[in-house]
PDB file of N, CA, C and O in Angstrom, chain B, residues numbered from 101:
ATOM      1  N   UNK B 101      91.896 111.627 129.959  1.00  0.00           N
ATOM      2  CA  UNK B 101      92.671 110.966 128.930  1.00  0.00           C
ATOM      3  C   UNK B 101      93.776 111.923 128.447  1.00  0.00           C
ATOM      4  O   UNK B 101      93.559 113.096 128.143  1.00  0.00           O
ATOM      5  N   UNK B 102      94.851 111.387 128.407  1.00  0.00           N
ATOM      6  CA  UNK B 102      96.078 112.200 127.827  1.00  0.00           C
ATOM      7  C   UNK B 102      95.882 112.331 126.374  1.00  0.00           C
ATOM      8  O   UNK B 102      95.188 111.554 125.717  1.00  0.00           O
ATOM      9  N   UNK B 103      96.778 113.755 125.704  1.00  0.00           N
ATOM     10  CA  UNK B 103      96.836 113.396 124.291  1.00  0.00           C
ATOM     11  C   UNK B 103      97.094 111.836 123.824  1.00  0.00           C
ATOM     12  O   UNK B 103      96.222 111.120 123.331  1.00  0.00           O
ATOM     13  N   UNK B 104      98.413 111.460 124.064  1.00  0.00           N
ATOM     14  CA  UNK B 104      99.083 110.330 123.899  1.00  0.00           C
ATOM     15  C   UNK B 104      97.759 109.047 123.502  1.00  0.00           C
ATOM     16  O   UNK B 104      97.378 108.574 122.431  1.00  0.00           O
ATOM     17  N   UNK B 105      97.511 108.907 124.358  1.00  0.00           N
ATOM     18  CA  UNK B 105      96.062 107.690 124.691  1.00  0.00           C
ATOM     19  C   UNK B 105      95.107 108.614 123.471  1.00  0.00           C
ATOM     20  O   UNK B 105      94.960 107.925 122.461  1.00  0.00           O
ATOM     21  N   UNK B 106      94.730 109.398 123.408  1.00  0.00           N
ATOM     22  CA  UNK B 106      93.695 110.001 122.372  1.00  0.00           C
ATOM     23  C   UNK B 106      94.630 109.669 121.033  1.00  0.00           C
ATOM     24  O   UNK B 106      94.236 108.609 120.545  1.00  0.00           O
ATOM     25  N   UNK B 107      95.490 110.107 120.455  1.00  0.00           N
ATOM     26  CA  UNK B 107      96.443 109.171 119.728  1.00  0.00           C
ATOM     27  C   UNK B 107      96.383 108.435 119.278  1.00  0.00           C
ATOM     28  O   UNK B 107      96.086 108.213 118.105  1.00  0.00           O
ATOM     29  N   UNK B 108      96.721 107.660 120.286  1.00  0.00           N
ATOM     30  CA  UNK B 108      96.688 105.776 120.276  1.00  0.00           C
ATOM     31  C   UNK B 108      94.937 104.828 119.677  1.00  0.00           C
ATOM     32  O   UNK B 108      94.777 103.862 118.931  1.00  0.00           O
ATOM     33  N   UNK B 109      94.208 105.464 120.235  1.00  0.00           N
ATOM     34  CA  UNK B 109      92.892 105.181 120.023  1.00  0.00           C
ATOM     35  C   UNK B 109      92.446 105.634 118.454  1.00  0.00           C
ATOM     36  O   UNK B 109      91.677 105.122 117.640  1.00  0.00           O
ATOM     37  N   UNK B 110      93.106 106.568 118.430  1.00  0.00           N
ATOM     38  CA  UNK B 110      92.535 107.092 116.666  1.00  0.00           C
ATOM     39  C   UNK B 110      93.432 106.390 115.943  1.00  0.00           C
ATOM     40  O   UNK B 110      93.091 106.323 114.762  1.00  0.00           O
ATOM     41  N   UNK B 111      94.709 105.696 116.256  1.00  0.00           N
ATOM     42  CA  UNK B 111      95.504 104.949 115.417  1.00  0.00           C
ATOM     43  C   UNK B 111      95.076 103.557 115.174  1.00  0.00           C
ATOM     44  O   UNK B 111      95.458 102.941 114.179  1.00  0.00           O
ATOM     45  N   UNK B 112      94.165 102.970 116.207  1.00  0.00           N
ATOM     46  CA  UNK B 112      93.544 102.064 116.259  1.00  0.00           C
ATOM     47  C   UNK B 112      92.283 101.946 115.233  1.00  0.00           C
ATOM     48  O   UNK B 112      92.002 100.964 114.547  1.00  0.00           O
ATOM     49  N   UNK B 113      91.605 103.170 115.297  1.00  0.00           N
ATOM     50  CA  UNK B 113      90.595 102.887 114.879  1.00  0.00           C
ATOM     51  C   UNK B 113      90.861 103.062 113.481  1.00  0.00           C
ATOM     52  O   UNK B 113      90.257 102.219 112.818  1.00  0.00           O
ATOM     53  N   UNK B 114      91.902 104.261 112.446  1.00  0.00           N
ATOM     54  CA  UNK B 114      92.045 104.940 111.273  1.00  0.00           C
ATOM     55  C   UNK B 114      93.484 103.678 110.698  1.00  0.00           C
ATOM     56  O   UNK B 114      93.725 103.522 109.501  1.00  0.00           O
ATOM     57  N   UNK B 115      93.932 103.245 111.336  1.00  0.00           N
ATOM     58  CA  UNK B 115      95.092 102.219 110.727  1.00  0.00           C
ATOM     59  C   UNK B 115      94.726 101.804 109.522  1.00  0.00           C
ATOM     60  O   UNK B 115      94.949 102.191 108.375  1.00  0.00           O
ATOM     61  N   UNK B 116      94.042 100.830 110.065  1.00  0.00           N
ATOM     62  CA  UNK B 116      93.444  99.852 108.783  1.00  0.00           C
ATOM     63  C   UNK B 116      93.140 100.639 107.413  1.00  0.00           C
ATOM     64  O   UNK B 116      93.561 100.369 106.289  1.00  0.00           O
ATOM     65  N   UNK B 117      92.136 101.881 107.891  1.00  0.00           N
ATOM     66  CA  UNK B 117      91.489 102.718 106.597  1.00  0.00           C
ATOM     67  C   UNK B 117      92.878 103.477 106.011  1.00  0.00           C
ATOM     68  O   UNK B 117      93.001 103.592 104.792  1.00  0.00           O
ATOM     69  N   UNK B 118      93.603 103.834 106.644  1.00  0.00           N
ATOM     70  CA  UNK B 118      94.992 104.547 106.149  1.00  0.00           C
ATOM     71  C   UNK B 118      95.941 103.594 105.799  1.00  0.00           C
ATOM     72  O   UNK B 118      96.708 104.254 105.098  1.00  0.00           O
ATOM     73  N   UNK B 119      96.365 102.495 105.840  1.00  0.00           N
ATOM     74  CA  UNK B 119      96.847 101.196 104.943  1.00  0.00           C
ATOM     75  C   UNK B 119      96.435 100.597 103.781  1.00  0.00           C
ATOM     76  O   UNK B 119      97.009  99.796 103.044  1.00  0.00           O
ATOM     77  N   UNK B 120      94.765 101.385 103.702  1.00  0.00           N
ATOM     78  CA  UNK B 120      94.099 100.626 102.656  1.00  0.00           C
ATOM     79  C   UNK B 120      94.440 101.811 101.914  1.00  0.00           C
ATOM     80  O   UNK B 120      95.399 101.608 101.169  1.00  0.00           O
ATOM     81  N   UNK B 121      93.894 103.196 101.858  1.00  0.00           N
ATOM     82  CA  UNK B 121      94.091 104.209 100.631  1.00  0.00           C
ATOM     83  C   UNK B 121      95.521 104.046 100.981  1.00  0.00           C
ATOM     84  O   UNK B 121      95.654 103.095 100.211  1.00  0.00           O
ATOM     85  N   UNK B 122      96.713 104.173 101.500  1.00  0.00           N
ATOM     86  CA  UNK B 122      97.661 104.279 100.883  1.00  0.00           C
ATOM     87  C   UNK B 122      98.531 103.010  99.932  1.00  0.00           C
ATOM     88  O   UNK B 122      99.396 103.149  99.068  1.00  0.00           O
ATOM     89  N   UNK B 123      97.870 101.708 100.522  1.00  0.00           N
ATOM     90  CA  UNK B 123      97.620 100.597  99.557  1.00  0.00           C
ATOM     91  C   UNK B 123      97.720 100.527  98.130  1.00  0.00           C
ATOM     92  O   UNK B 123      98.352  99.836  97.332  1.00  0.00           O
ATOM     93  N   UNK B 124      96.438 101.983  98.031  1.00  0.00           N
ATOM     94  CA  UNK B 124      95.820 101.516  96.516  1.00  0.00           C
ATOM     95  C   UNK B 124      96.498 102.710  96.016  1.00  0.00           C
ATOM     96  O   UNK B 124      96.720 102.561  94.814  1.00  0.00           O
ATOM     97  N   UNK B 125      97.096 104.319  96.642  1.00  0.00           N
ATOM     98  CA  UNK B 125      97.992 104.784  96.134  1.00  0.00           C
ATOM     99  C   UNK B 125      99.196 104.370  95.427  1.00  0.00           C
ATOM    100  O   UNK B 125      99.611 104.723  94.323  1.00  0.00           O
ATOM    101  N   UNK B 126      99.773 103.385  96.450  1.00  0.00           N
ATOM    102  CA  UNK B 126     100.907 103.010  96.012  1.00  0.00           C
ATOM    103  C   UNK B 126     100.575 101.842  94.418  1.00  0.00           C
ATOM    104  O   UNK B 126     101.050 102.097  93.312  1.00  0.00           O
ATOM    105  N   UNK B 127      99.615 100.526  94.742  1.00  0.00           N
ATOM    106  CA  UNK B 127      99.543 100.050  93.822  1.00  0.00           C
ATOM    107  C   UNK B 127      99.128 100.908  92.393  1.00  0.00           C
ATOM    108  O   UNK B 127      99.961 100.941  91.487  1.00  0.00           O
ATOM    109  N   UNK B 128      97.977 101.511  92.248  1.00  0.00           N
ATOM    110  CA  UNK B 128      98.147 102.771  91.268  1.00  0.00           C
ATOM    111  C   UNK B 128      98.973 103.569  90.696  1.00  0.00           C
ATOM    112  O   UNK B 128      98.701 104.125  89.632  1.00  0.00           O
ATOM    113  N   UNK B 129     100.271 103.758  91.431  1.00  0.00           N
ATOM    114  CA  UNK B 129     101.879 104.312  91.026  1.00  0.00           C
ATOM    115  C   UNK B 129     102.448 103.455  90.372  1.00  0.00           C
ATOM    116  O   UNK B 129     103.330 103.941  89.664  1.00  0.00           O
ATOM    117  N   UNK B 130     102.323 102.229  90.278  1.00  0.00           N
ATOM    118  CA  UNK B 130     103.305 101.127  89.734  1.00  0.00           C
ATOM    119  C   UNK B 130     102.632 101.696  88.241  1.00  0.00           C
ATOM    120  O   UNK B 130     101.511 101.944  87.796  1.00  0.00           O
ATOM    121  N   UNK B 131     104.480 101.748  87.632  1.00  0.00           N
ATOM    122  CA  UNK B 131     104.282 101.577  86.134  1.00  0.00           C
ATOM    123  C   UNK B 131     105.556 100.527  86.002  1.00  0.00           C
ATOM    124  O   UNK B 131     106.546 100.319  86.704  1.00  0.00           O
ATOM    125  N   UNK B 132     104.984  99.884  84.591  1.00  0.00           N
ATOM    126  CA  UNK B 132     106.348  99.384  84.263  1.00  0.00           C
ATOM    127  C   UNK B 132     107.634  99.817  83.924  1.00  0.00           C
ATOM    128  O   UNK B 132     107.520 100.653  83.028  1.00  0.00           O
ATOM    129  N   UNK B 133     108.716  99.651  84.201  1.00  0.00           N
ATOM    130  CA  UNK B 133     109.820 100.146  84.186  1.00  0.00           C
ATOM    131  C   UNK B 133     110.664  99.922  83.002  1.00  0.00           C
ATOM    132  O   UNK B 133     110.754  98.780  82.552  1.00  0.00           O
ATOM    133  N   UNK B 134     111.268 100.867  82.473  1.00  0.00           N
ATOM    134  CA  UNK B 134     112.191 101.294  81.085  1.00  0.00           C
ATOM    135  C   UNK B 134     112.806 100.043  80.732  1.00  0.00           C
ATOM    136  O   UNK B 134     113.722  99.988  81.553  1.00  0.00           O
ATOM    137  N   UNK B 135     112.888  98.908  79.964  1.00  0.00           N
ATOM    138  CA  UNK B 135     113.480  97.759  79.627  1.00  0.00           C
ATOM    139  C   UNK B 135     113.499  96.647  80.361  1.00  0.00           C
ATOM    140  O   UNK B 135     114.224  95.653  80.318  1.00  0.00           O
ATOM    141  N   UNK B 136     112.250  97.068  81.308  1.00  0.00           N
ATOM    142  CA  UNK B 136     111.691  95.873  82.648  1.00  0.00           C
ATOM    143  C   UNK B 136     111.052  94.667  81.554  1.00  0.00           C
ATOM    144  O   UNK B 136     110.584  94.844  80.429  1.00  0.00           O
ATOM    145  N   UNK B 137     111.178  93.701  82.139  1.00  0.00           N
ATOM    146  CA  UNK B 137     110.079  92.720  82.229  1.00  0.00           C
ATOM    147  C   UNK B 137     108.737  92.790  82.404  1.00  0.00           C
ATOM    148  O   UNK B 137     108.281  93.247  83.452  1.00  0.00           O
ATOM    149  N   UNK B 138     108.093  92.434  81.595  1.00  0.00           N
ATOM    150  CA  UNK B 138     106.416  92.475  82.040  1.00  0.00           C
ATOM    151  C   UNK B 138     106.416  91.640  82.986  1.00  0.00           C
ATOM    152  O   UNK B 138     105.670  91.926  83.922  1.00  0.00           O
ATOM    153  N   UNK B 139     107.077  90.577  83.074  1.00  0.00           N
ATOM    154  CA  UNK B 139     106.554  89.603  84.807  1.00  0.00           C
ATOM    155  C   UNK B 139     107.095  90.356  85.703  1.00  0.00           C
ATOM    156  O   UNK B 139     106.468  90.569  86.741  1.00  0.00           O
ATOM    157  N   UNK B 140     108.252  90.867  85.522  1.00  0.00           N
ATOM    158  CA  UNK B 140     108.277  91.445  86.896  1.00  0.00           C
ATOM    159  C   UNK B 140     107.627  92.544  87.381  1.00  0.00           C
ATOM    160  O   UNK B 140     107.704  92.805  88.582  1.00  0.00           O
ATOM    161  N   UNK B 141     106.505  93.768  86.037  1.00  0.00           N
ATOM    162  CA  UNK B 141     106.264  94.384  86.293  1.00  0.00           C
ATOM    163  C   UNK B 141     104.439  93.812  86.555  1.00  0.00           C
ATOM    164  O   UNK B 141     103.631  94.645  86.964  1.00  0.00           O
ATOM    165  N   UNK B 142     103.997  92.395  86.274  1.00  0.00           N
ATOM    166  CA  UNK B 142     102.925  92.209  86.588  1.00  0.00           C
ATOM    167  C   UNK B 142     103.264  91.412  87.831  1.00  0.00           C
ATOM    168  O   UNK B 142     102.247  91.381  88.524  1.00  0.00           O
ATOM    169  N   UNK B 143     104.329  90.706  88.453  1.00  0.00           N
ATOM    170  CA  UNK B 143     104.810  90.461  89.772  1.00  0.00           C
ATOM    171  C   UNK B 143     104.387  91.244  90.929  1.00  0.00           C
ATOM    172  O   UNK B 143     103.716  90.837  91.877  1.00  0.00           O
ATOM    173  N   UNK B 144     105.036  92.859  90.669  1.00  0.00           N
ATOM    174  CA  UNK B 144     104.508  93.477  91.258  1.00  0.00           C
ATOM    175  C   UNK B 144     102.831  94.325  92.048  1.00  0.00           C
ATOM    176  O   UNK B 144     102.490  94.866  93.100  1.00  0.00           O
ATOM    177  N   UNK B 145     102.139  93.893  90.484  1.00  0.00           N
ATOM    178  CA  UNK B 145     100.586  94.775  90.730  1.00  0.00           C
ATOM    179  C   UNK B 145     100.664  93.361  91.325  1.00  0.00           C
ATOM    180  O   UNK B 145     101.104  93.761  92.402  1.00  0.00           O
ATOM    181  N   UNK B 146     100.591  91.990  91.502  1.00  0.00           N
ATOM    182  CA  UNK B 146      99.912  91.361  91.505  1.00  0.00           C
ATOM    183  C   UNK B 146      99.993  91.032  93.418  1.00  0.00           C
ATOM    184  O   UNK B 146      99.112  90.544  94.125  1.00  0.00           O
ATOM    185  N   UNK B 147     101.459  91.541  93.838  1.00  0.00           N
ATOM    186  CA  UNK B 147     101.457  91.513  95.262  1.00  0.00           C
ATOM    187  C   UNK B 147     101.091  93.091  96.012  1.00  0.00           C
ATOM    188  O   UNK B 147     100.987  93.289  97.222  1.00  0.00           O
ATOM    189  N   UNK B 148     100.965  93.926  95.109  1.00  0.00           N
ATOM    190  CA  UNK B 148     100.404  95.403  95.322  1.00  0.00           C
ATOM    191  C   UNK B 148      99.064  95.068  95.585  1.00  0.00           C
ATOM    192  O   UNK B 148      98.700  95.145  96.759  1.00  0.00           O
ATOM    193  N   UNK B 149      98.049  94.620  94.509  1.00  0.00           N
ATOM    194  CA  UNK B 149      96.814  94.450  94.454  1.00  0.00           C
ATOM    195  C   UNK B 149      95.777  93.843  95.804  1.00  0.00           C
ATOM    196  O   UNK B 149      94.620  94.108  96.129  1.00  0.00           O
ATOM    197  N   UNK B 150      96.619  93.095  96.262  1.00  0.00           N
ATOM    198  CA  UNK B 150      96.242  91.903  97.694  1.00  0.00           C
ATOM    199  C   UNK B 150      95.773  92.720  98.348  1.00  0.00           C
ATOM    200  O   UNK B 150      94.570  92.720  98.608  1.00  0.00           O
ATOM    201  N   UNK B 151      97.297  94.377  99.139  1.00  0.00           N
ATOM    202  CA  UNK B 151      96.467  94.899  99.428  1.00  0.00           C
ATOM    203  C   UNK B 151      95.703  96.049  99.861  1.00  0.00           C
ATOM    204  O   UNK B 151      95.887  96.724 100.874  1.00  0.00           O
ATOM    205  N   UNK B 152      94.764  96.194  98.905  1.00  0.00           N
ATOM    206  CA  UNK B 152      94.062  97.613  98.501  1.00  0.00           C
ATOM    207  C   UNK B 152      92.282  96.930  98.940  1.00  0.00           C
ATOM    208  O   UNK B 152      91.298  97.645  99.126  1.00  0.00           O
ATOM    209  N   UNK B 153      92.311  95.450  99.011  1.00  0.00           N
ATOM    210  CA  UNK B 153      90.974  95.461  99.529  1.00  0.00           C
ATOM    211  C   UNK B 153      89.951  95.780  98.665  1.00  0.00           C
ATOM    212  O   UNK B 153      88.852  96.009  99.169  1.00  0.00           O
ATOM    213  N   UNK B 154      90.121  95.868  97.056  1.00  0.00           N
ATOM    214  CA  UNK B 154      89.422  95.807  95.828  1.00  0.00           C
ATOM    215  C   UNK B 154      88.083  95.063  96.040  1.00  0.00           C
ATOM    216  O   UNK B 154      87.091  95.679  95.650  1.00  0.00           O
ATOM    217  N   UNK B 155      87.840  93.586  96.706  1.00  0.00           N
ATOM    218  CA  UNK B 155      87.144  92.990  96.882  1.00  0.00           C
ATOM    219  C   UNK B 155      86.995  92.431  95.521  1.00  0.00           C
ATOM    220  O   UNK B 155      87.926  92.132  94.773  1.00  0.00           O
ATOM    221  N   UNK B 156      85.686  92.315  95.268  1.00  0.00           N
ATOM    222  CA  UNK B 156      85.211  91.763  93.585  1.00  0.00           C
ATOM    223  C   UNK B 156      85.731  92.179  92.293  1.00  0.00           C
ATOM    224  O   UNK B 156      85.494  91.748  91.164  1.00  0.00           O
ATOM    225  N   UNK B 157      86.798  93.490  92.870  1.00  0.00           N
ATOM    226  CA  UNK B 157      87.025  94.305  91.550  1.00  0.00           C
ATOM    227  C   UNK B 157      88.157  94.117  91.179  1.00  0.00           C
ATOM    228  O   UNK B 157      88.594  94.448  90.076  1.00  0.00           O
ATOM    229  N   UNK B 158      89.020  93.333  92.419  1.00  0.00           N
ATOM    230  CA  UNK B 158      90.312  93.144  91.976  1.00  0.00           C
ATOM    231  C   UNK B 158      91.075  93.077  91.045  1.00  0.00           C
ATOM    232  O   UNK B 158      92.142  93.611  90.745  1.00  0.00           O
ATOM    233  N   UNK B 159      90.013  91.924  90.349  1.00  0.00           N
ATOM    234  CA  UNK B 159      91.035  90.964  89.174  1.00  0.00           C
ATOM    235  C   UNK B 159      90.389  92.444  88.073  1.00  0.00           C
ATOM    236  O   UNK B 159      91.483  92.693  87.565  1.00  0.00           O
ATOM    237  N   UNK B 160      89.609  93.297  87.547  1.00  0.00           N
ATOM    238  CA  UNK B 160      89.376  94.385  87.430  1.00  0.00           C
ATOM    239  C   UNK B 160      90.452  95.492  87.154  1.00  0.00           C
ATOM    240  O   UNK B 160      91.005  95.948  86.154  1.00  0.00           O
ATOM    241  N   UNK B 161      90.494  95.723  88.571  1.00  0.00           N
ATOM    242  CA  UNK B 161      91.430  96.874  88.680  1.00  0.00           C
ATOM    243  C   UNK B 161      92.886  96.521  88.166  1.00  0.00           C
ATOM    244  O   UNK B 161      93.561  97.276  87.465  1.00  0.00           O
ATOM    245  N   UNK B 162      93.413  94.833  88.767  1.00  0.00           N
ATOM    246  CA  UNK B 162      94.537  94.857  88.085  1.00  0.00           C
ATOM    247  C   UNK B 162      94.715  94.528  86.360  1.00  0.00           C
ATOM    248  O   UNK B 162      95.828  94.756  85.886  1.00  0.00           O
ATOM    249  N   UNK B 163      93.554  93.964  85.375  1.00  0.00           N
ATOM    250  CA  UNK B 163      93.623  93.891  84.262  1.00  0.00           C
ATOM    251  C   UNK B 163      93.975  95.676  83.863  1.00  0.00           C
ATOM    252  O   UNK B 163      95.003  96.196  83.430  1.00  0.00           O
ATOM    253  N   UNK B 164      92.726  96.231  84.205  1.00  0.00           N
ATOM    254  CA  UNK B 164      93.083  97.961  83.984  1.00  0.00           C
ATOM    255  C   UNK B 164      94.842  98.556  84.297  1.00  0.00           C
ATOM    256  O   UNK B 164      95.643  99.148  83.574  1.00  0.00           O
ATOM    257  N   UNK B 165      94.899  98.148  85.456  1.00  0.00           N
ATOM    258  CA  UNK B 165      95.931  98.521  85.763  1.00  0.00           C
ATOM    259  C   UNK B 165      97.327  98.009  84.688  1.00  0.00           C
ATOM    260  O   UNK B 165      98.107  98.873  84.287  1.00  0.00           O
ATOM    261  N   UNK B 166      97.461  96.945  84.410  1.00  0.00           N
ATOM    262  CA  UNK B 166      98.132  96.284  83.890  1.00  0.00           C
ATOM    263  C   UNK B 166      98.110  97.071  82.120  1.00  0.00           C
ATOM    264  O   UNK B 166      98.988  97.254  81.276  1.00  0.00           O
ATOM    265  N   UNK B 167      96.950  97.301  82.168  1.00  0.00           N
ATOM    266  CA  UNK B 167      96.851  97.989  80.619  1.00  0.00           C
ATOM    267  C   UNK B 167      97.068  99.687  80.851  1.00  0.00           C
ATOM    268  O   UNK B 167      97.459  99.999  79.726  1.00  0.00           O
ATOM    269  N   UNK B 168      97.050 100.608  81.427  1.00  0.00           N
ATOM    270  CA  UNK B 168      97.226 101.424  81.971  1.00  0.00           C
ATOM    271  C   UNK B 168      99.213 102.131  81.855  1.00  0.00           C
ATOM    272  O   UNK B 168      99.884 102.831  81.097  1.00  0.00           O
ATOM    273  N   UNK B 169      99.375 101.416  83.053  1.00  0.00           N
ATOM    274  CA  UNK B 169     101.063 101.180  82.951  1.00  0.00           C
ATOM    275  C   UNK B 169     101.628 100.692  82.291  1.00  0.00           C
ATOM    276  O   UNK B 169     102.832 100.615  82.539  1.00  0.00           O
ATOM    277  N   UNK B 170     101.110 100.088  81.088  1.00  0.00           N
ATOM    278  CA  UNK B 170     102.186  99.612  79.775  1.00  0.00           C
ATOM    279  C   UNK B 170     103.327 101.146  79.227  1.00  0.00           C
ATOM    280  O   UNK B 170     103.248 102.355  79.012  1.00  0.00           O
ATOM    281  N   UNK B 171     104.410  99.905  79.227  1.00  0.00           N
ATOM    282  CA  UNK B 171     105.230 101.377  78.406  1.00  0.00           C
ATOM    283  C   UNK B 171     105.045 101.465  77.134  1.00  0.00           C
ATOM    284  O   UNK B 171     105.201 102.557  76.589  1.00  0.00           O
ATOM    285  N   UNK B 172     104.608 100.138  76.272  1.00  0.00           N
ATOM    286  CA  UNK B 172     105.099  99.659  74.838  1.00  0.00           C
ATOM    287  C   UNK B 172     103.327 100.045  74.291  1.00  0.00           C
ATOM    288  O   UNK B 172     102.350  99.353  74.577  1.00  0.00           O
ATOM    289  N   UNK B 173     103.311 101.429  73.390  1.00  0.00           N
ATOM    290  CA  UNK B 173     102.128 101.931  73.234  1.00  0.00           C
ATOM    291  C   UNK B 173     101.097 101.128  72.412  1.00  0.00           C
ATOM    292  O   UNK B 173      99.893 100.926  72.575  1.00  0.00           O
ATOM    293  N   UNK B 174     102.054 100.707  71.398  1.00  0.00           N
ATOM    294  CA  UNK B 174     101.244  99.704  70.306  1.00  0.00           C
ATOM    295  C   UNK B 174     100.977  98.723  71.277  1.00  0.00           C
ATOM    296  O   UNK B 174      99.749  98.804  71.242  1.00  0.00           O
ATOM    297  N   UNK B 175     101.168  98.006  71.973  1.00  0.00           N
ATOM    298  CA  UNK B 175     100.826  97.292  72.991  1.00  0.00           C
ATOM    299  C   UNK B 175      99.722  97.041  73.709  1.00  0.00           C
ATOM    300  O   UNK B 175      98.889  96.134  73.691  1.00  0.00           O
ATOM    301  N   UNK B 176      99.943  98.493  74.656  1.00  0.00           N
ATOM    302  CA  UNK B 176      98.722  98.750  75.271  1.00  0.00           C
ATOM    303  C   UNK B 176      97.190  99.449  74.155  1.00  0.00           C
ATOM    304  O   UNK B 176      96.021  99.651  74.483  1.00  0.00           O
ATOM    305  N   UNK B 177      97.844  99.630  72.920  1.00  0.00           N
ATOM    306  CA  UNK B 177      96.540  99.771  72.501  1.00  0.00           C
ATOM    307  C   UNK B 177      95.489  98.653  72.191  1.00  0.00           C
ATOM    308  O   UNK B 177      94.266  98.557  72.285  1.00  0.00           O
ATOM    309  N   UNK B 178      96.794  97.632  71.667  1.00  0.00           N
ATOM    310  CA  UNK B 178      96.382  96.388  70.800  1.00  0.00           C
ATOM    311  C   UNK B 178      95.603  96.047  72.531  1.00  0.00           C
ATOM    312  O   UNK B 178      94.438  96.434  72.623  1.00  0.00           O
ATOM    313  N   UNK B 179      96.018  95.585  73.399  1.00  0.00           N
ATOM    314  CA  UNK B 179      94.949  95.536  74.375  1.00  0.00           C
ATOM    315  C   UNK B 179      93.981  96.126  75.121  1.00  0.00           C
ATOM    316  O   UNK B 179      93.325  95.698  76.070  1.00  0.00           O
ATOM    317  N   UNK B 180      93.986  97.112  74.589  1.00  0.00           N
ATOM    318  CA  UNK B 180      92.755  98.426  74.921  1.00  0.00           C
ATOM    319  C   UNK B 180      91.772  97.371  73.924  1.00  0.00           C
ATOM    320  O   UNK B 180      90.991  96.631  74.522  1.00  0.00           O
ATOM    321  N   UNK B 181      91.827  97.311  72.280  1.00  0.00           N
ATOM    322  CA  UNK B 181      91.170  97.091  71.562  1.00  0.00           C
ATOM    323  C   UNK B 181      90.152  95.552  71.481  1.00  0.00           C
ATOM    324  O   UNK B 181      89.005  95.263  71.141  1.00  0.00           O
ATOM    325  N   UNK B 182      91.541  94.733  72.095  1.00  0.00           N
ATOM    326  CA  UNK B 182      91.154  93.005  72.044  1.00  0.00           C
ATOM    327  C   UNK B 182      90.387  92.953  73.514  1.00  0.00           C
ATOM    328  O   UNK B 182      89.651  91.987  73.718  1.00  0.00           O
ATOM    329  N   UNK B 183      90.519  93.844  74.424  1.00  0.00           N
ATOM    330  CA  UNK B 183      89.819  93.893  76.157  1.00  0.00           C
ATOM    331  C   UNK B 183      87.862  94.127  75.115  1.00  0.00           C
ATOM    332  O   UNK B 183      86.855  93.422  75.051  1.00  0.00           O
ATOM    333  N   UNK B 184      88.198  95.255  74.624  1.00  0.00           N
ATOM    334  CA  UNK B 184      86.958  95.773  73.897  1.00  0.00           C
ATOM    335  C   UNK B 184      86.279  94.579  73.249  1.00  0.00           C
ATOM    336  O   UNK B 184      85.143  94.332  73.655  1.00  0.00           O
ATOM    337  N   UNK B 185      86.617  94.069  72.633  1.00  0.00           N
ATOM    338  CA  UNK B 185      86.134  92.734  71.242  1.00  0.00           C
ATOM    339  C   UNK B 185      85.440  91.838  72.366  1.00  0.00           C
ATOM    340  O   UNK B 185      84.253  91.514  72.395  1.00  0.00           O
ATOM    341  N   UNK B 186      86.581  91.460  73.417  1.00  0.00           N
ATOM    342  CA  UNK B 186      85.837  90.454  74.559  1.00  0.00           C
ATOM    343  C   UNK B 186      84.680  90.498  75.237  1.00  0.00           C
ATOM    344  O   UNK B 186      84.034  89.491  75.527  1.00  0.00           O
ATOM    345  N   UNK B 187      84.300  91.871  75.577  1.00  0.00           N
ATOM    346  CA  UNK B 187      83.539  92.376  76.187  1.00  0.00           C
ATOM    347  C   UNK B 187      82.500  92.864  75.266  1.00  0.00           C
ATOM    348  O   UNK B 187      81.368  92.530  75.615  1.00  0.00           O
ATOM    349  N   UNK B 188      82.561  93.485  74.307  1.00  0.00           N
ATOM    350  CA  UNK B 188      81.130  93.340  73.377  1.00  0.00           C
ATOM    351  C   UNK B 188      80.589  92.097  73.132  1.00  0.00           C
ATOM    352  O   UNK B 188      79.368  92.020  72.997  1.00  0.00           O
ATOM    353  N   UNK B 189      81.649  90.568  73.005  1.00  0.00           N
ATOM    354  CA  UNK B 189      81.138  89.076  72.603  1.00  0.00           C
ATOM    355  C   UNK B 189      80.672  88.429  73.921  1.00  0.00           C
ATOM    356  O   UNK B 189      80.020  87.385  73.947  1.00  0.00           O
ATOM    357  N   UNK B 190      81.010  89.044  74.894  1.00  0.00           N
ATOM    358  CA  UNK B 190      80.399  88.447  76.493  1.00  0.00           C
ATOM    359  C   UNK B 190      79.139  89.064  76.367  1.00  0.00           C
ATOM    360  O   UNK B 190      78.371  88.224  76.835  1.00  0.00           O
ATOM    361  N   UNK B 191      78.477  90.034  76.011  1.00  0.00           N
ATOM    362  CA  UNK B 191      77.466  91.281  76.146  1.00  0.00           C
ATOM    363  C   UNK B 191      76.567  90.324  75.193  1.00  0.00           C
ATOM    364  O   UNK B 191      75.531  89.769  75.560  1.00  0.00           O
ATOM    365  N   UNK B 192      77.256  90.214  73.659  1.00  0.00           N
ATOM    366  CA  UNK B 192      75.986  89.579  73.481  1.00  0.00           C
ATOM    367  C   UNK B 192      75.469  88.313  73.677  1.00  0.00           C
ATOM    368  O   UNK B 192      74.290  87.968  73.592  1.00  0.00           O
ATOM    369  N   UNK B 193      76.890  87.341  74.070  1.00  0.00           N
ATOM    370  CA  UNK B 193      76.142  86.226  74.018  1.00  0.00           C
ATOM    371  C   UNK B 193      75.573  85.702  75.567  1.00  0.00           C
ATOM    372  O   UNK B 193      75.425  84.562  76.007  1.00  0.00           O
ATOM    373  N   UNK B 194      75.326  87.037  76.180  1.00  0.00           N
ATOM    374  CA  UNK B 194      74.489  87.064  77.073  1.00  0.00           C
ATOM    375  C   UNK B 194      73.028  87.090  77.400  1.00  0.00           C
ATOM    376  O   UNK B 194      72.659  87.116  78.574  1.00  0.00           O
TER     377      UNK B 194
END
C-alpha cells in the first residue's frame, strides 16, 4: 500500500469524526454580533447546531448556547434567571 492509499483510507474512516468536532467548534464560536439581530444571530446557531450531531441534547446545547453568546448582559441574565424558575417548577411538579 502506498502512503497516498494509507491517506485516503484514514480520511475515510476520521472524516465524519473530524466534521463533527470541528462542527461543534465552530457552532460554539458563534457569538452574537455588535448591533446584530438576535434572528440573525439565532439563524445562525440554529443551522450551526444540525451539524454537531448533539443528538437529544440539541435543543439543550442551543438554548445554552443562545444564552451564553448574548451581548446584551441584563439580558442574558434575566434569562439565566427565568431558564432557572422553569426548571425548579418542572422539578417539582414532577
Amino acid at each position: 500500500m502506498t502512503l497516498q492509499q494509507v491517506l485516503q483510507e484514514m480520511d475515510k474512516y476520521f472524516l465524519d469524526y473530524e466534521n463533527e468536532i470541528f462542527a461543534s467548534f465552530k457552532f460554539l464560536e458563534i457569538k452574537q454580533e455588535q448591533g446584530g439581530k438576535f434572528t440573525d444571530y439565532y439563524s445562525r446557531l440554529r443551522n450551526a447546531v444540525v451539524k454537531c450531531n448533539y443528538g437529544e441534547s440539541q435543543d439543550r446545547m442551543l438554548r445554552d448556547k443562545i444564552i451564553q453568546g448574548q451581548l446584551d448582559k441584563a439580558l442574558q441574565e434575566r434569562l439565566i434567571r427565568e431558564s432557572s424558575k422553569k426548571a425548579k417548577n418542572t422539578t417539582r411538579s414532577s
